[in-house]
VEXDREN-2710 file (C-alpha; in Angstrom, 1 decimal):
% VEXDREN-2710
k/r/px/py/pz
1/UNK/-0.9/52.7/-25.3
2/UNK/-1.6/51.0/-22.0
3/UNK/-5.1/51.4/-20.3
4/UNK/-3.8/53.2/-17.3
5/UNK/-2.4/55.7/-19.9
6/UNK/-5.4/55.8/-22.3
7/UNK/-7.8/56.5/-19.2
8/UNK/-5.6/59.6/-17.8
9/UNK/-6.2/61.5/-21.1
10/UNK/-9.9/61.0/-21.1
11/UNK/-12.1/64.4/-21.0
12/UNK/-13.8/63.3/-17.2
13/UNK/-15.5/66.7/-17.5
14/UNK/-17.6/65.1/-20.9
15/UNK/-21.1/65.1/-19.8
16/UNK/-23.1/61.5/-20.0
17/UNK/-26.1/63.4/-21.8
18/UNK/-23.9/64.1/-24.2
19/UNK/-22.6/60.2/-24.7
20/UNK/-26.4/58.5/-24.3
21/UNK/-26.8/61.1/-27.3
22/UNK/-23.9/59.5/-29.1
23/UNK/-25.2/56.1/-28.7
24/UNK/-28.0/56.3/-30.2
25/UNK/-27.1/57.9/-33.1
26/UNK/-23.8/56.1/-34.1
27/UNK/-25.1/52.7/-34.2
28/UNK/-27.7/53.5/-37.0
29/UNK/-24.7/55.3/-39.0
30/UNK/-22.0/52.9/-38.9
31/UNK/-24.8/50.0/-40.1
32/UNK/-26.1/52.5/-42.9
33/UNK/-22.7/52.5/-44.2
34/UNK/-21.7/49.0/-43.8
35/UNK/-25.0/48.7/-45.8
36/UNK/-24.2/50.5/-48.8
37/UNK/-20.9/49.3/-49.1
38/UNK/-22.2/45.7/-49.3
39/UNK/-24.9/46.7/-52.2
40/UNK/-22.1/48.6/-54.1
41/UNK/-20.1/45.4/-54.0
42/UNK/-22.3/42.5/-54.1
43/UNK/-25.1/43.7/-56.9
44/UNK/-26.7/41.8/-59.7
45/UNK/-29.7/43.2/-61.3
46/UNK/-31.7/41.0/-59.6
47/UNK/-31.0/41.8/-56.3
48/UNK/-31.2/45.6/-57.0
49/UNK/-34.7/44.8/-58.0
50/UNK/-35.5/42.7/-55.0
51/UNK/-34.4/45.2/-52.8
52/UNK/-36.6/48.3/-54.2
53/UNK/-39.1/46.0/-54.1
54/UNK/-38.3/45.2/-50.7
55/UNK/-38.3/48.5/-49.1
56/UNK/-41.3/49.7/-51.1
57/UNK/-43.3/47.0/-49.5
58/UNK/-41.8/47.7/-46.1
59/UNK/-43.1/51.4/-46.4
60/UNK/-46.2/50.1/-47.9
61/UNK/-46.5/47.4/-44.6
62/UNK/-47.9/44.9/-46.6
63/UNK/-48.8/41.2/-45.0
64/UNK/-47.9/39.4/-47.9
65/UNK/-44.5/40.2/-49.6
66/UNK/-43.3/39.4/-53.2
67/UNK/-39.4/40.6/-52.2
68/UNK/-36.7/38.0/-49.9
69/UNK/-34.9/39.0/-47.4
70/UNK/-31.7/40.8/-48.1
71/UNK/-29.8/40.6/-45.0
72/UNK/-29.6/37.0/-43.2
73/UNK/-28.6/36.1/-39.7
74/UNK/-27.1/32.8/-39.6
75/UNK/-26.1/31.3/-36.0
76/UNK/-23.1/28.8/-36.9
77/UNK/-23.4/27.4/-33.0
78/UNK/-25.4/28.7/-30.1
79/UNK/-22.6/27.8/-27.5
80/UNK/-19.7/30.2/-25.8
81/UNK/-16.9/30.6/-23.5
82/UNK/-18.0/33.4/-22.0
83/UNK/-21.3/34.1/-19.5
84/UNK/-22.1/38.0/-20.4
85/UNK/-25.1/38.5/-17.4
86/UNK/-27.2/40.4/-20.6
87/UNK/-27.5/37.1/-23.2
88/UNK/-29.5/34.4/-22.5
89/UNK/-26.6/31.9/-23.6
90/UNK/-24.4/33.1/-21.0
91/UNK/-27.3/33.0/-18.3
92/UNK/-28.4/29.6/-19.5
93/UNK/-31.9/30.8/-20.5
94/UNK/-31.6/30.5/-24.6
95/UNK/-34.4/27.9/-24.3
96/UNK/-33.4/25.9/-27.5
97/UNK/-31.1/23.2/-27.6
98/UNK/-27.6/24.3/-27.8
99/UNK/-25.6/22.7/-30.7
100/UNK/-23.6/23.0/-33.3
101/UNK/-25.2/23.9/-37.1
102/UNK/-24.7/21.1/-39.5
103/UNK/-22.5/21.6/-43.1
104/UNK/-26.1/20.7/-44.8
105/UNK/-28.4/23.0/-42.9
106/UNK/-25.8/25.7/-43.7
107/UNK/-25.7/25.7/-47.5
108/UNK/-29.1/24.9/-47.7
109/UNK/-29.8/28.1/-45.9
110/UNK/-27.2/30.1/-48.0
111/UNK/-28.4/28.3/-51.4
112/UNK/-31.8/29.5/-51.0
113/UNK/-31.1/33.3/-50.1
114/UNK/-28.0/33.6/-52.3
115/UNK/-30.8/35.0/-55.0
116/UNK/-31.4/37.8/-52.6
117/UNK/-28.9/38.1/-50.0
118/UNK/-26.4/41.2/-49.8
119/UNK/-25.3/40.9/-46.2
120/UNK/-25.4/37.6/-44.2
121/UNK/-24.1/37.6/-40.1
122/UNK/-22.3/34.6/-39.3
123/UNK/-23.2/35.2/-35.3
124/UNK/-25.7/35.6/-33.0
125/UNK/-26.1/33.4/-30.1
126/UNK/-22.8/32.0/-29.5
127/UNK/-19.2/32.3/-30.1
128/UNK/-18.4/31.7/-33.9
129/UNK/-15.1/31.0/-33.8
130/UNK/-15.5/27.7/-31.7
131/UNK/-17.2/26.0/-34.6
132/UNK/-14.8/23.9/-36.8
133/UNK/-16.0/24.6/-39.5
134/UNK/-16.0/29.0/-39.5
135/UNK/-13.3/29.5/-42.2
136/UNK/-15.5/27.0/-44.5
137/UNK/-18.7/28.8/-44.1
138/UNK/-17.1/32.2/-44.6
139/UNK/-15.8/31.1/-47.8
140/UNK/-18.8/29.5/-48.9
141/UNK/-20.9/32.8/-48.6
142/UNK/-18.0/34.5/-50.5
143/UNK/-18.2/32.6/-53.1
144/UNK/-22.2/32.9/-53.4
145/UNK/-21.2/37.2/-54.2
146/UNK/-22.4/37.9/-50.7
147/UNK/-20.6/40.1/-47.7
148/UNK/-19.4/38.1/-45.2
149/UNK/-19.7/40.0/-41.2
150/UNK/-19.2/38.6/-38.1
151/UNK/-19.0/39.1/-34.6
152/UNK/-16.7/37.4/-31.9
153/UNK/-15.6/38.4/-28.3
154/UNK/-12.2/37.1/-29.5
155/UNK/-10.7/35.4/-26.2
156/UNK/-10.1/32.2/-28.7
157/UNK/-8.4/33.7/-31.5
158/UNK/-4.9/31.3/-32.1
159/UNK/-2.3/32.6/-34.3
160/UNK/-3.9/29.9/-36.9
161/UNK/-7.5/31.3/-36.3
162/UNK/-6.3/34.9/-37.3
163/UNK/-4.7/34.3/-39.9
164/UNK/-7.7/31.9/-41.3
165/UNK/-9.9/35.3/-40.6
166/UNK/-7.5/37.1/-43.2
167/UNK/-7.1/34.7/-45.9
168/UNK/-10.9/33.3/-45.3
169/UNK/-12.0/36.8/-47.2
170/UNK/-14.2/38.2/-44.2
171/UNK/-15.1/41.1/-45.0
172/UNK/-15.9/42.9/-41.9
173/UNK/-15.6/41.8/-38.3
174/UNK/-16.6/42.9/-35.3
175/UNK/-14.4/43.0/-32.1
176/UNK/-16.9/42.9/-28.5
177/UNK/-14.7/44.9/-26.2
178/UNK/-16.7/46.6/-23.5
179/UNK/-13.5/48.0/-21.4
180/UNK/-9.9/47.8/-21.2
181/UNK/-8.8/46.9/-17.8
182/UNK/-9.4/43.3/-16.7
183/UNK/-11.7/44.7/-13.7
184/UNK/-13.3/46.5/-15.6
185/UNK/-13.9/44.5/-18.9
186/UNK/-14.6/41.3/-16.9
187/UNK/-17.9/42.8/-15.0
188/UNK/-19.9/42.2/-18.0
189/UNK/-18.0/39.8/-20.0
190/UNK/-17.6/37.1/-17.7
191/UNK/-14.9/34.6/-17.7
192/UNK/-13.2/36.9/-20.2
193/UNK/-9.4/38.1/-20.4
194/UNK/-8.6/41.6/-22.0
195/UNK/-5.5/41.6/-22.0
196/UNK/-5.4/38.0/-24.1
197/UNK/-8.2/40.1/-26.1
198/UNK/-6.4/43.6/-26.9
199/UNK/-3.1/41.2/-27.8
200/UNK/-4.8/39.3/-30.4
201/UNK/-6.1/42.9/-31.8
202/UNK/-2.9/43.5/-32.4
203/UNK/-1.7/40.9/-33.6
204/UNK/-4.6/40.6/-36.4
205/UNK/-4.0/44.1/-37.4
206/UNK/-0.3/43.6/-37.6
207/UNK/-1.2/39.9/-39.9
208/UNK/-3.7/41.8/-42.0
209/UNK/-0.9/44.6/-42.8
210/UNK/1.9/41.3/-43.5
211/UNK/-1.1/39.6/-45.8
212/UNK/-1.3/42.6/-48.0
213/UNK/-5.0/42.2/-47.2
214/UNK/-7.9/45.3/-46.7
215/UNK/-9.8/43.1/-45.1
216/UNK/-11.2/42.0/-43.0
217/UNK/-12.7/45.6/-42.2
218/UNK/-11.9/45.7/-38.0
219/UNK/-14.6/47.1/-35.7
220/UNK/-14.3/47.5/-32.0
221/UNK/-17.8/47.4/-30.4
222/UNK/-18.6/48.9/-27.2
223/UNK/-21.4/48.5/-25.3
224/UNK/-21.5/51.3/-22.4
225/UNK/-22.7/50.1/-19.0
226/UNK/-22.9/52.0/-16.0
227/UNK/-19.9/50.3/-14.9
228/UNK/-17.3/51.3/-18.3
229/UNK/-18.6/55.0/-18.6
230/UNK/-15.4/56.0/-17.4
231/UNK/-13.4/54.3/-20.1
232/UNK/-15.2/54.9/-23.0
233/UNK/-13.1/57.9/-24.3
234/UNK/-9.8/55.7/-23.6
235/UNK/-10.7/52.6/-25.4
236/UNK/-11.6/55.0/-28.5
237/UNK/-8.0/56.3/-28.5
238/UNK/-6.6/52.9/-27.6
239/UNK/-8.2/51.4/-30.7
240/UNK/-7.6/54.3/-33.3
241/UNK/-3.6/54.1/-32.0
242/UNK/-3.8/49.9/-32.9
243/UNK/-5.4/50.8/-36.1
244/UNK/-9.2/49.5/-35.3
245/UNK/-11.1/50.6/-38.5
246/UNK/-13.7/51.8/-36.7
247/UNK/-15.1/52.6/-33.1
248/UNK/-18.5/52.0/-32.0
249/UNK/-20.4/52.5/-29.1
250/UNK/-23.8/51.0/-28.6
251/UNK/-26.6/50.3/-25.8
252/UNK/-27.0/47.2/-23.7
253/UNK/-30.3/45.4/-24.8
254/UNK/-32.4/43.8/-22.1
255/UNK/-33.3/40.0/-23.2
256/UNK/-36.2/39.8/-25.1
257/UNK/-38.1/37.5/-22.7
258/UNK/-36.1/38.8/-19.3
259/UNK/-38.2/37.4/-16.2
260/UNK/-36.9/41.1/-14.7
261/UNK/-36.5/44.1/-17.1
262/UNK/-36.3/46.5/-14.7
263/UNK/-33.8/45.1/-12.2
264/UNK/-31.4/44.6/-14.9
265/UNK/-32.0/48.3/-16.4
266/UNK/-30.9/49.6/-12.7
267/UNK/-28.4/47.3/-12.4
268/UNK/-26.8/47.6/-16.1
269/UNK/-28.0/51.1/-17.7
270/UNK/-26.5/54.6/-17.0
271/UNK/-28.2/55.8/-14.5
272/UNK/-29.3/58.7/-16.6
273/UNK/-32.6/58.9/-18.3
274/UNK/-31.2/59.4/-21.7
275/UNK/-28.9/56.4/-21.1
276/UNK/-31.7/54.3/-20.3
277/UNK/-33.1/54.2/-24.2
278/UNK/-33.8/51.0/-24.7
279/UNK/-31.3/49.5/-27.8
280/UNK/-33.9/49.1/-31.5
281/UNK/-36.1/51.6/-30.6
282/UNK/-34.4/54.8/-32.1
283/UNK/-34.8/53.8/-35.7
284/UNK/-38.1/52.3/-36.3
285/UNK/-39.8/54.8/-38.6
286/UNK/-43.1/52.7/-39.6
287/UNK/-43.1/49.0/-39.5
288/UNK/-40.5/46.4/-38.2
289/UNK/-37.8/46.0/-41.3
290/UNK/-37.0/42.7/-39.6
291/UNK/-39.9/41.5/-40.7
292/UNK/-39.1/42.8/-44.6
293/UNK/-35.1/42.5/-44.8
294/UNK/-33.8/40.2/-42.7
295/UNK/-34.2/36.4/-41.5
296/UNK/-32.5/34.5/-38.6
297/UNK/-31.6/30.8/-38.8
298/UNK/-30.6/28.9/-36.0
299/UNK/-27.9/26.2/-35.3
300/UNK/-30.9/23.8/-35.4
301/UNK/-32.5/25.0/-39.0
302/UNK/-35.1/26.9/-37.1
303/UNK/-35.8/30.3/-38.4
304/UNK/-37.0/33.7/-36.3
305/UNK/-38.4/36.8/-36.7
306/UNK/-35.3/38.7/-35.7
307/UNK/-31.9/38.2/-34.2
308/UNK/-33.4/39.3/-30.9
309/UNK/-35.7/36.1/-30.6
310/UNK/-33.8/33.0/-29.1
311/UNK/-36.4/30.5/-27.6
312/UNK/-37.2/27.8/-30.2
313/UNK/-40.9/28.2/-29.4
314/UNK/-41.3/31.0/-30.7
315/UNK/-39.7/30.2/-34.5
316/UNK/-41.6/30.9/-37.6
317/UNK/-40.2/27.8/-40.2
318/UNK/-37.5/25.2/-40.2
319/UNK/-34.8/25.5/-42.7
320/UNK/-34.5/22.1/-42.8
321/UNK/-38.1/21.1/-43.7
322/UNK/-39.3/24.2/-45.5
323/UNK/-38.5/26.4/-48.4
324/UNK/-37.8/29.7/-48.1
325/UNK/-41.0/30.7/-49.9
326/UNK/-42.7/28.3/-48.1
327/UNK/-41.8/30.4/-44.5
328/UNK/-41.3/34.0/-45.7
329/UNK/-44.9/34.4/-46.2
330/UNK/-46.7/31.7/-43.8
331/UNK/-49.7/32.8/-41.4
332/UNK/-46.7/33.7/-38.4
333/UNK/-45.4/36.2/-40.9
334/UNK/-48.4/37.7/-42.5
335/UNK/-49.5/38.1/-39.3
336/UNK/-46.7/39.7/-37.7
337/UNK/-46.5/42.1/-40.6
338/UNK/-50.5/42.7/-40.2
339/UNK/-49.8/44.3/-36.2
340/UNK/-48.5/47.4/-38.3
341/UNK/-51.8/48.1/-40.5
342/UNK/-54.3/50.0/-39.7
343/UNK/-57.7/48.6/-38.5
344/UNK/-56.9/45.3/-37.5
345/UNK/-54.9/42.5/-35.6
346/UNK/-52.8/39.6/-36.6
347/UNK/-55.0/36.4/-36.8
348/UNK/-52.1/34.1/-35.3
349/UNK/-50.3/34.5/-31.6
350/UNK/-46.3/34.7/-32.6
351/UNK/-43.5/36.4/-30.8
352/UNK/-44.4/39.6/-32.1
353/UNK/-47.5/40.5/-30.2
354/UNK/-45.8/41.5/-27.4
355/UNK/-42.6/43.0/-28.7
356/UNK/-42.0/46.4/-27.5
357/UNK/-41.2/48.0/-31.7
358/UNK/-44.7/46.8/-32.1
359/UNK/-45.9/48.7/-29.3
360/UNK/-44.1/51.9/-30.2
361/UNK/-45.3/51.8/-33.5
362/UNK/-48.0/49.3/-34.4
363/UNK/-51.7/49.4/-36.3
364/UNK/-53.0/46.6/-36.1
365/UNK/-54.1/44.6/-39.4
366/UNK/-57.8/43.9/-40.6
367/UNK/-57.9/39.4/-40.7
368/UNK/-58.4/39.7/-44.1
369/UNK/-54.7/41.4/-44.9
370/UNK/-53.5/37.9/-43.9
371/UNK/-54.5/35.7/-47.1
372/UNK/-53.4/32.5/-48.1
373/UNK/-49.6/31.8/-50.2
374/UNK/-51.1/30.3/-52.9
375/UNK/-52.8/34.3/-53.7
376/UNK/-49.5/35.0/-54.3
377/UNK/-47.5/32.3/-56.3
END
């Protein structure tokens, strides 16, 4: 289907109440499932047990944690070929070194959750498939019983680097397609080619169908803007009629430490108020489950909070000096976890003070709910 035809069958008469409504509910279903499926795959007893663990604590908001993190972020580089006006890589404001990660940071990181880990993200900050050593790393995890997910804008996809995404055993990836005209898709993802993009969708669905392979499981990612509205409905049927797994529509996030927040809400968000919802603030119940489930590494070994925190000031351990054990329960967390009790505050400035899901939904901590590691060993 081309775009020009795609768009013509849209509904125009759809209200946008009715799509900000969409988009916040669809992201937190199509995660939950991906979820599931990875703990129905990748189970051992002792990761069933972490994880119950896990999510009573999170429930419970305690400071200091006996479960691991189950889902882990892993940046393989922090570098892209695209300057999207939303990330701080494509603005140049990341504030940490850009690089690439090395083999040795990698599996150290992977050895130390594999225990633990159901899920781990090979992306965040940069464009994964630009790193030399992808395939490598996706097998590695694989063969650790973990689920393999990443995410790519896929401009740099070679005939070589599809079929490595096929017969590397990736398990799910994610396709970032905001649009599908070049004017457009290049508004937002700058320096970017759509047409290059939607051929190598094709061609990936066609290679997996050739392979005889299920996977990797394809999503197509959409973030709406102000600007794509309009062709929202059309890149749905567009990707259903290629044979996209699934369609997803999500919310732009501001950058966590954007100098302007509100200039680029008027200049990115629907204009409506529902479409103005900020993105992670729909789902957070109690407590932050970053803090509980998940951990972010960095290209350079440093480790953060959440996948939203990029400046390496603001890092809670170093994968290359410390232990997991020796940063999942250090004074930055215990404290970050303590701004969700009641009574209290955390005892040690980090990141979190000012985050906006702290905010929303934080109790502060009595000092003494932040006790020393060794209580706990």
């Amino acid at each position: 289907m081309t775009a020009e035809r795609a768009i013509s069958t849209r509904n125009d008469n759809a209200p946008i109440s009715s799509l900000a409504k969409l988009r916040q509910k669809l992201p937190q279903l199509t995660r939950m499932s991906r979820h599931a499926l990875s703990v129905i795959k990748h189970s051992t007893p002792r990761k069933l047990f972490n994880l119950a663990l896990v999510e009573l604590e999170y429930r419970l908001r305690r400071t200091t944690v006996r479960g691991h993190p189950y889902i882990i972020i892993v940046d393989p580089l922090n570098v892209c070929n695209l300057r999207c006006p939303l990330c701080p890589t494509g603005t140049g404001d990341l504030e940490r070194k850009q690089q690439r990660m090395e083999w040795e940071t990698f599996t150290r990181t992977i050895d130390e959750v594999a225990p633990y880990a159901y899920e781990v993200n090979l992306h965040n900050w940069g464009e994964s498939l630009l790193h030399p050593r992808i395939f490598d790393m996706i097998e590695y995890v694989n063969s650790k019983n973990i689920a393999t997910n990443m995410s790519t804008n896929f401009n740099r996809a070679s005939d070589e680097k599809i079929d490595n995404l096929i017969k590397s055993g990736l398990e799910y990836l994610i396709l970032s397609i905001d649009g599908i005209t070049q004017d457009t898709y290049v508004k937002y993802r700058v320096r970017g080619n759509v047409n290059k993009v939607l051929g190598n969708v094709e061609k990936l669905i066609r290679r997996r169908k050739e392979l005889g392979s299920r996977t990797p499981f394809i999503e197509w990612q959409f973030i709406v803007f102000e600007h794509n509205a309009h062709e929202l409905e059309a890149a749905r049927e567009m990707a259903y009629e290629m044979g996209v797994d699934r369609f997803r529509v999500i919310p732009p996030g501001i950058p966590f430490a954007a100098k302007e927040p509100d200039k680029l809400k008027d200049d990115w968000f629907l204009k409506d108020d529902e479409g103005r919802v900020e993105a992670f603030q729909g789902d957070v119940p109690t407590s932050c489950f970053y803090l509980y489930r998940s951990m972010t590494t960095n290209p350079d070994g440093g480790t953060a909070p959440c996948c939203i925190v990029y400046g390496d000031k603001n890092d809670f351990g170093d994968f290359k000096k410390e232990s997991l054990d020796d940063i999942w329960n250090n004074r930055k967390y215990q404290s970050a976890r303590s701004l969700f009790k009641k009574g209290g505050r955390g005892v040690e400035p980090t990141i979190c003070d000012g985050c906006h899901i702290f905010k929303q939904h934080g109790q502060p901590a009595a000092p003494q709910d932040v006790i020393p590691l060794k209580s706990v060993q």
